[in-house]
FIFI-126784 format. One record per residue: residue in three letters; x, y, z of N, C-alpha, C, CB in turn. Coordinates in pm, whole numbers. Glycine has a CB too. Layout:
N
+-----+--------+--------+--------+--------+--------+--------+--------+--------+--------+--------+--------+--------+
!   r !    n_X !    n_Y !    n_Z !   ca_X !   ca_Y !   ca_Z !    c_X !    c_Y !    c_Z !   cb_X !   cb_Y !   cb_Z !
+-----+--------+--------+--------+--------+--------+--------+--------+--------+--------+--------+--------+--------+
! Ala !      X !      Y !      Z !      X !      Y !      Z !      X !      Y !      Z !      X !      Y !      Z !
...
+-----+--------+--------+--------+--------+--------+--------+--------+--------+--------+--------+--------+--------+
This chain:
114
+-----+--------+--------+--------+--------+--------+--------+--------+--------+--------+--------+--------+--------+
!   r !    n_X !    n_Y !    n_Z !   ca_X !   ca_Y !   ca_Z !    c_X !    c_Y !    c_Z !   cb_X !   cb_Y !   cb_Z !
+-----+--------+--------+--------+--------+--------+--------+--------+--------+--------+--------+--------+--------+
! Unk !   4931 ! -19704 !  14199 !   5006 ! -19824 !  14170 !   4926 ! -19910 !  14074 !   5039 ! -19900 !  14300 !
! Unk !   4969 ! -19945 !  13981 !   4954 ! -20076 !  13862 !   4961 ! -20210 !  13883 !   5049 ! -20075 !  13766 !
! Unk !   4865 ! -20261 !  13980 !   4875 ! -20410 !  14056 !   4888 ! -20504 !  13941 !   4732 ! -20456 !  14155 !
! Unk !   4819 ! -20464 !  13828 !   4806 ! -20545 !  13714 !   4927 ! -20542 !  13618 !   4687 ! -20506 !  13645 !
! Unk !   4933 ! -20381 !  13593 !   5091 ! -20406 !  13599 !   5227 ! -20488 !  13678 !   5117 ! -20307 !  13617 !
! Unk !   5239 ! -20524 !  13755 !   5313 ! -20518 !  13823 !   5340 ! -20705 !  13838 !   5267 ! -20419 !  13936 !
! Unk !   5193 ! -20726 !  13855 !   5188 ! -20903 !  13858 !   5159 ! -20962 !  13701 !   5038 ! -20967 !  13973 !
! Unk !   5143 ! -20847 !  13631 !   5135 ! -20935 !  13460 !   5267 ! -20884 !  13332 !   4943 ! -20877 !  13368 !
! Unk !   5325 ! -20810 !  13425 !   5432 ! -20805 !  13379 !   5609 ! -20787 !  13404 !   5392 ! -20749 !  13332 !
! Unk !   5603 ! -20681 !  13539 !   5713 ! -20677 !  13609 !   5783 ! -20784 !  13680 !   5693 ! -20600 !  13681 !
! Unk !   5643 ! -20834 !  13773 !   5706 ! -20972 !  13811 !   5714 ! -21091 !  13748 !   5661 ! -21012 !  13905 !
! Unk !   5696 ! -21107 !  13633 !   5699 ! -21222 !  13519 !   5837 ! -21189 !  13497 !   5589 ! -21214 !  13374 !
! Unk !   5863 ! -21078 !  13478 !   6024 ! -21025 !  13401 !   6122 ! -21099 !  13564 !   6046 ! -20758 !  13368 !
! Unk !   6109 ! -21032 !  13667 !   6210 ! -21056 !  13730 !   6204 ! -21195 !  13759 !   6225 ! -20975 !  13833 !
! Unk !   6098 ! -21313 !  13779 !   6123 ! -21435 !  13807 !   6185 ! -21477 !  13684 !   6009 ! -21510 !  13850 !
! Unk !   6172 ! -21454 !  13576 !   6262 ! -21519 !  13443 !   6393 ! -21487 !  13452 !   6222 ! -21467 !  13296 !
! Unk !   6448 ! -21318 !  13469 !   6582 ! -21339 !  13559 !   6615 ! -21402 !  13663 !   6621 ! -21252 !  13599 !
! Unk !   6585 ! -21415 !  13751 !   6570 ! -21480 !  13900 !   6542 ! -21588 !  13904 !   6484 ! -21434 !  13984 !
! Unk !   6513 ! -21645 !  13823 !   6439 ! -21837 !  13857 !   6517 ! -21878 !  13977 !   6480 ! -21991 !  13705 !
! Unk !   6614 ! -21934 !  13992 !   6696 ! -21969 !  14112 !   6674 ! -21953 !  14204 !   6783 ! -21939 !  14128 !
! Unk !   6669 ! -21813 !  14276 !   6630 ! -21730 !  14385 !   6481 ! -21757 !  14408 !   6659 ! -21579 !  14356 !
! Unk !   6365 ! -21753 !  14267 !   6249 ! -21727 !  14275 !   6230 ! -21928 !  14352 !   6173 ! -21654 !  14098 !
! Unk !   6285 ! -22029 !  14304 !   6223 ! -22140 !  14318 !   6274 ! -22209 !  14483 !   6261 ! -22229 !  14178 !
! Unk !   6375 ! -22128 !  14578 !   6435 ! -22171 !  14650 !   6323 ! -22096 !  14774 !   6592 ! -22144 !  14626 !
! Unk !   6251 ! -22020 !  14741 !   6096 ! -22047 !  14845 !   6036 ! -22208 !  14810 !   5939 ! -21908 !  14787 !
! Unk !   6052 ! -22200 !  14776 !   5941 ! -22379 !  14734 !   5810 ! -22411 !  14736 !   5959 ! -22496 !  14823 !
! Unk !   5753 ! -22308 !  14755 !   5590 ! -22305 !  14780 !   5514 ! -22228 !  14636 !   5553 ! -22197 !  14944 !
! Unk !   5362 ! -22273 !  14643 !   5295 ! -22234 !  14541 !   5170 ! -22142 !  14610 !   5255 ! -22364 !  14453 !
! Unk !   5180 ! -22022 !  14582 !   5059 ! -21909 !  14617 !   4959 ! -21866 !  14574 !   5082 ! -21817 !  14624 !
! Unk !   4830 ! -21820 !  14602 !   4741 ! -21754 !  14513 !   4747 ! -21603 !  14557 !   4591 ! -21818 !  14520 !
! Unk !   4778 ! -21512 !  14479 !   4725 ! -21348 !  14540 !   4573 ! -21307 !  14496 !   4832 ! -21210 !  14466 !
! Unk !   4538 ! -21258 !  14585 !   4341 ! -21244 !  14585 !   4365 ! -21131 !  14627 !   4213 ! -21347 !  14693 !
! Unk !   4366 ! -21016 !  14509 !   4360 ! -20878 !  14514 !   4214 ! -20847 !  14487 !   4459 ! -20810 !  14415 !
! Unk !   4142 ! -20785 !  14585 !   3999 ! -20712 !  14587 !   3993 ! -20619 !  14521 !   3951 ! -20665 !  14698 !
! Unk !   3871 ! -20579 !  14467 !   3812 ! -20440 !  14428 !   3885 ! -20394 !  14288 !   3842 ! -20320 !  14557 !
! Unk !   3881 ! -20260 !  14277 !   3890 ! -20199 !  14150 !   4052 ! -20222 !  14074 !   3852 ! -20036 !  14177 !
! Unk !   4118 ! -20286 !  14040 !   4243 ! -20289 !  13975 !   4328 ! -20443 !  14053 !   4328 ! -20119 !  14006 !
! Unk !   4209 ! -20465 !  14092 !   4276 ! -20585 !  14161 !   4267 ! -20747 !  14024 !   4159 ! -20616 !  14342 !
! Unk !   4274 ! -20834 !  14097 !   4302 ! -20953 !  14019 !   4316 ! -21076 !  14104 !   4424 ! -20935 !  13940 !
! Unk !   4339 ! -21209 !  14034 !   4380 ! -21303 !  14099 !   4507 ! -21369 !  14029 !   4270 ! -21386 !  14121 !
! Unk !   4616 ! -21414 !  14075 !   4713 ! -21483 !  14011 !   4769 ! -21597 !  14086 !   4811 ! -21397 !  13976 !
! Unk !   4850 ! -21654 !  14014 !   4835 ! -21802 !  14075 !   5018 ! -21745 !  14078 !   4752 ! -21983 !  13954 !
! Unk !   5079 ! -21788 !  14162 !   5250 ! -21771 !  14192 !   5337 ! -21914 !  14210 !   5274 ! -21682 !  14351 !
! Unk !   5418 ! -21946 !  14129 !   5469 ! -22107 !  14177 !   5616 ! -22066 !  14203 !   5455 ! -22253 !  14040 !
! Unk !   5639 ! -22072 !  14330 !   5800 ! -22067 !  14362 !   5881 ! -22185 !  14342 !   5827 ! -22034 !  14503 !
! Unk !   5815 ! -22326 !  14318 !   5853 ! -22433 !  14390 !   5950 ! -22470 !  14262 !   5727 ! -22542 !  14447 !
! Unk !   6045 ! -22624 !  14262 !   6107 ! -22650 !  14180 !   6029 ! -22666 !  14081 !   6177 ! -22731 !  14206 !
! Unk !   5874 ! -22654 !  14019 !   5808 ! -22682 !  13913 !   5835 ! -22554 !  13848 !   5665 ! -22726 !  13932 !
! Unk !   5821 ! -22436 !  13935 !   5849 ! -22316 !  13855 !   5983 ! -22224 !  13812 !   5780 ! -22244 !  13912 !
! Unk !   6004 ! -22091 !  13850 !   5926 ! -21981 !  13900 !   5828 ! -21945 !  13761 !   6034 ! -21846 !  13957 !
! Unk !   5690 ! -21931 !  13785 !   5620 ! -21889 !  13729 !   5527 ! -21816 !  13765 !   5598 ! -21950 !  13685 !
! Unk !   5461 ! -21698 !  13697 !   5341 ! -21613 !  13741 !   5218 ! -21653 !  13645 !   5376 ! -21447 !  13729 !
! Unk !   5079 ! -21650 !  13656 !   4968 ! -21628 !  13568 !   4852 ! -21622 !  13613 !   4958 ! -21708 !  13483 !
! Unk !   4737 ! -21588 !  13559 !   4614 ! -21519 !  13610 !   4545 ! -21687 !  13680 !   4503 ! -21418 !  13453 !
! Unk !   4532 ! -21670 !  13819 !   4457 ! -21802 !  13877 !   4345 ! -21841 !  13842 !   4433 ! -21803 !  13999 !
! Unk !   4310 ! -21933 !  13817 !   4203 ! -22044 !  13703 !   4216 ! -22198 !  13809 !   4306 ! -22082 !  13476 !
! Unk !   4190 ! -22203 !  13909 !   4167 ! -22309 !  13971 !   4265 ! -22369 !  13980 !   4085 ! -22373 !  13932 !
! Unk !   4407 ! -22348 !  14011 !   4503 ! -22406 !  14064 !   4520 ! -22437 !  14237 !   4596 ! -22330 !  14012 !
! Unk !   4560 ! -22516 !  14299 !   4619 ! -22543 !  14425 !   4732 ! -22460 !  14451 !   4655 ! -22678 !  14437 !
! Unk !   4693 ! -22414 !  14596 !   4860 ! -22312 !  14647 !   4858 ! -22375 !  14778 !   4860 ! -22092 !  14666 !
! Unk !   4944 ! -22338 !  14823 !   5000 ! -22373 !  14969 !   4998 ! -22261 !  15004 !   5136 ! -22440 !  14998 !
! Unk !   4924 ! -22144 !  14986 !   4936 ! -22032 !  15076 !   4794 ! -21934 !  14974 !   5137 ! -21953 !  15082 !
! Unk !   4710 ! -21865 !  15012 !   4658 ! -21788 !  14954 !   4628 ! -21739 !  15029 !   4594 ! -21804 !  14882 !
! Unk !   4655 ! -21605 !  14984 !   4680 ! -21432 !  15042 !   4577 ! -21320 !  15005 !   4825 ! -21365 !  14975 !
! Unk !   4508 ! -21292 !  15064 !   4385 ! -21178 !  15007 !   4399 ! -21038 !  15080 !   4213 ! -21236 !  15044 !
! Unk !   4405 ! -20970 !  15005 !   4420 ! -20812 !  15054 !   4349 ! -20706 !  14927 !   4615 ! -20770 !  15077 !
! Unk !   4303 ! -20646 !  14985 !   4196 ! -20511 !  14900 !   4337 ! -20437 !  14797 !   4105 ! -20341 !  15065 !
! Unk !   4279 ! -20379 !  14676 !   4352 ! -20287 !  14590 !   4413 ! -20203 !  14671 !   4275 ! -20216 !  14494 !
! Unk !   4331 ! -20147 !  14704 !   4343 ! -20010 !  14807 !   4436 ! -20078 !  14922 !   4166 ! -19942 !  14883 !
! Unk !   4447 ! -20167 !  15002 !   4591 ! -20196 !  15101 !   4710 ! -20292 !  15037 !   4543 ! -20285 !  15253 !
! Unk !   4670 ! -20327 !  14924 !   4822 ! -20355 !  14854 !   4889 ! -20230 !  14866 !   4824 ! -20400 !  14686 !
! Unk !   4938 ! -20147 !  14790 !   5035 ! -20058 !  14800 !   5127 ! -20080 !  14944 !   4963 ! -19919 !  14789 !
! Unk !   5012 ! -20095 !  15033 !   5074 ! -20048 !  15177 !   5197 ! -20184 !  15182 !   4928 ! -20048 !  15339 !
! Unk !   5126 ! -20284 !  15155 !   5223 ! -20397 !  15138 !   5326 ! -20445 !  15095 !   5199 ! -20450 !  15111 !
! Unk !   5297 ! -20382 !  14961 !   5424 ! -20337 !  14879 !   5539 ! -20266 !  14875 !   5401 ! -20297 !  14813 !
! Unk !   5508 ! -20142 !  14954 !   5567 ! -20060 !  14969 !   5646 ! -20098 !  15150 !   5468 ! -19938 !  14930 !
! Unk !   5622 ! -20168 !  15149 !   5682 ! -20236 !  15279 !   5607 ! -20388 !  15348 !   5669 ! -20111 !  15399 !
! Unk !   5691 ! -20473 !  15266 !   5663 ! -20596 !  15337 !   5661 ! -20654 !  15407 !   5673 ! -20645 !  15332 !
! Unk !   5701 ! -20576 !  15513 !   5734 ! -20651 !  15696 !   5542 ! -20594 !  15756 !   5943 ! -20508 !  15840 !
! Unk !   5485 ! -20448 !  15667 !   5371 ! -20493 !  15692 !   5297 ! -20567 !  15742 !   5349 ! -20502 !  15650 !
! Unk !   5300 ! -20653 !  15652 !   5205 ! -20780 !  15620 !   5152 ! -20828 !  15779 !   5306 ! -20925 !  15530 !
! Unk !   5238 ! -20849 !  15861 !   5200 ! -20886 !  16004 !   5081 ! -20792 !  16093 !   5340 ! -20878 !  16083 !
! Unk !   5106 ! -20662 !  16099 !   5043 ! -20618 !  16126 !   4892 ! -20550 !  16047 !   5119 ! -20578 !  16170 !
! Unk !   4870 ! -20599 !  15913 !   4822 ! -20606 !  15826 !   4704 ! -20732 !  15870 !   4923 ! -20614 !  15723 !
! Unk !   4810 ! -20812 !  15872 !   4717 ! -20980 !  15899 !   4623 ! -20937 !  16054 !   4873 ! -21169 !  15944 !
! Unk !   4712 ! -20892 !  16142 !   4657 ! -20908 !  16278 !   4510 ! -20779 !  16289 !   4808 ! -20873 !  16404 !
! Unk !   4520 ! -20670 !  16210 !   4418 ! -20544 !  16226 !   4300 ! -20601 !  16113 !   4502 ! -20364 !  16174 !
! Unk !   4321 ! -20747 !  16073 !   4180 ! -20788 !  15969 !   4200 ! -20729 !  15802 !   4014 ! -20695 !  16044 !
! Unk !   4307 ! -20684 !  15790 !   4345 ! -20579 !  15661 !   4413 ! -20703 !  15529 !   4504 ! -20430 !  15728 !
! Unk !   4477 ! -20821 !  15549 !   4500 ! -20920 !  15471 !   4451 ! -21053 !  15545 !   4643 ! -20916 !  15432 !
! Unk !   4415 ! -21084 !  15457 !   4368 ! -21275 !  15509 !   4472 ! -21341 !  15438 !   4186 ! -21360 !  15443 !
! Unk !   4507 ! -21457 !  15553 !   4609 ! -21536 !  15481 !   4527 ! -21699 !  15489 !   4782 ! -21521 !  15571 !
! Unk !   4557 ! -21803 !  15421 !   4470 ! -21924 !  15456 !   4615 ! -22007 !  15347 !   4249 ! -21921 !  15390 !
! Unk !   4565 ! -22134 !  15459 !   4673 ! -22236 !  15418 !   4792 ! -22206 !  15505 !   4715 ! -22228 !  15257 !
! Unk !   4920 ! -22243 !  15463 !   5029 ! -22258 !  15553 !   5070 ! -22073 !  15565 !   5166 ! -22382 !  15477 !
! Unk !   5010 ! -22014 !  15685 !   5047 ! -21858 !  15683 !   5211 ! -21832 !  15685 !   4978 ! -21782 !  15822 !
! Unk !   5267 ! -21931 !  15727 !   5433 ! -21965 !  15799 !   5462 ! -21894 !  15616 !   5506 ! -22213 !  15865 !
! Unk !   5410 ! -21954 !  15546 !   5471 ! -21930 !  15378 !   5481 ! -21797 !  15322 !   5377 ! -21999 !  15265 !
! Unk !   5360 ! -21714 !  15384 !   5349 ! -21574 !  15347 !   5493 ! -21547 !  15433 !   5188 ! -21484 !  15399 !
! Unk !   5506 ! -21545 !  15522 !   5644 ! -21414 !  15598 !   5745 ! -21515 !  15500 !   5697 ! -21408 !  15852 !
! Unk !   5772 ! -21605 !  15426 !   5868 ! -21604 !  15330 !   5864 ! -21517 !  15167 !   5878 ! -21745 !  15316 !
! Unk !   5768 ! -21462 !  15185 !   5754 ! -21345 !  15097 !   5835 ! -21254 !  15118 !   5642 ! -21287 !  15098 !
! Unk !   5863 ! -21161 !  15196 !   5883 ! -21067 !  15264 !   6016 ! -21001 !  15204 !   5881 ! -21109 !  15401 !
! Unk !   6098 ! -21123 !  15203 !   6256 ! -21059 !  15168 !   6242 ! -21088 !  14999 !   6421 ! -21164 !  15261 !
! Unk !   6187 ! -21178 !  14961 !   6151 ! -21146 !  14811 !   6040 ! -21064 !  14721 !   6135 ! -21252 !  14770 !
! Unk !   5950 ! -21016 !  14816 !   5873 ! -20861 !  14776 !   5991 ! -20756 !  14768 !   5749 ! -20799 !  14910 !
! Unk !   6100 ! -20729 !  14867 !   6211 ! -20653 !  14865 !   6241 ! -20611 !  14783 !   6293 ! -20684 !  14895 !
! Unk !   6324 ! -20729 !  14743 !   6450 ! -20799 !  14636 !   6335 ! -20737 !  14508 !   6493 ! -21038 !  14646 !
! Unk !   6225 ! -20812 !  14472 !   6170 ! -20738 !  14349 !   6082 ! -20606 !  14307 !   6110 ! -20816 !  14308 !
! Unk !   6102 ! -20542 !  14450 !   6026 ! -20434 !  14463 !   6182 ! -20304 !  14401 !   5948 ! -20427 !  14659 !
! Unk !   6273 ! -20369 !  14453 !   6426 ! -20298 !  14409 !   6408 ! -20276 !  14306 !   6560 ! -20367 !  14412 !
! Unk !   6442 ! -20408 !  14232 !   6443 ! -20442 !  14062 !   6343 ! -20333 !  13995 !   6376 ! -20618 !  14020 !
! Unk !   6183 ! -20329 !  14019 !   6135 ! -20315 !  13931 !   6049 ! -20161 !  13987 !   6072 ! -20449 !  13888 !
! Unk !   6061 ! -20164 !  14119 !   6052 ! -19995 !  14152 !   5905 ! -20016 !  14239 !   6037 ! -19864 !  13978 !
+-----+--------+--------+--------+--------+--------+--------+--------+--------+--------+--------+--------+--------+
């Protein structure tokens, strides 16, 4: 999987279709992808956005850290994430309530873009 792909370009494409959908979460995220192909990006759902870009010291209301190597797993099924969080495999910090509003919009753009 192309994490870098995927957050520097796939999901840029579908929030520019999607703005609507993307801003009616209302929260602003950081993803803190570990290790080899990983990255950091800053995510704004809120009415300021929908926007994606590489994180540079922005504020989120939710930041999410998970290894290269257990994204996929996440991705590839986002109801994950729970049992992910609870076995030490993703750290969530800030309002965690915000991450399980991910869930049905990892879906929705995991459809779109494969």
């Amino acid at each position: 999987m192309d994490i870098v792909k995927l957050f520097d370009t796939d999901f840029p494409a579908w929030l520019e279709a999607n703005a609507e959908a993307a801003k009616r979460v209302g929260a602003k995220y950081i993803f803190n992808i570990t290790g080899e192909g990983g990255g950091q990006w800053f995510l704004d759902l809120s009415r300021t956005g929908p926007k994606i870009e590489r994180a540079a010291g922005q504020r989120a209301d939710c930041t999410i850290t998970v290894s290269a190597a257990d994204f996929p797993t996440l991705w590839n099924n986002p109801f994950a994430g729970e049992s992910m969080y609870y076995s030490g495999r993703i750290w969530i910090s800030g309002d965690e309530m915000l991450a399980l509003s991910l869930q049905s919009l990892f879906q929705r753009i995991k459809s779109a873009v494969g």
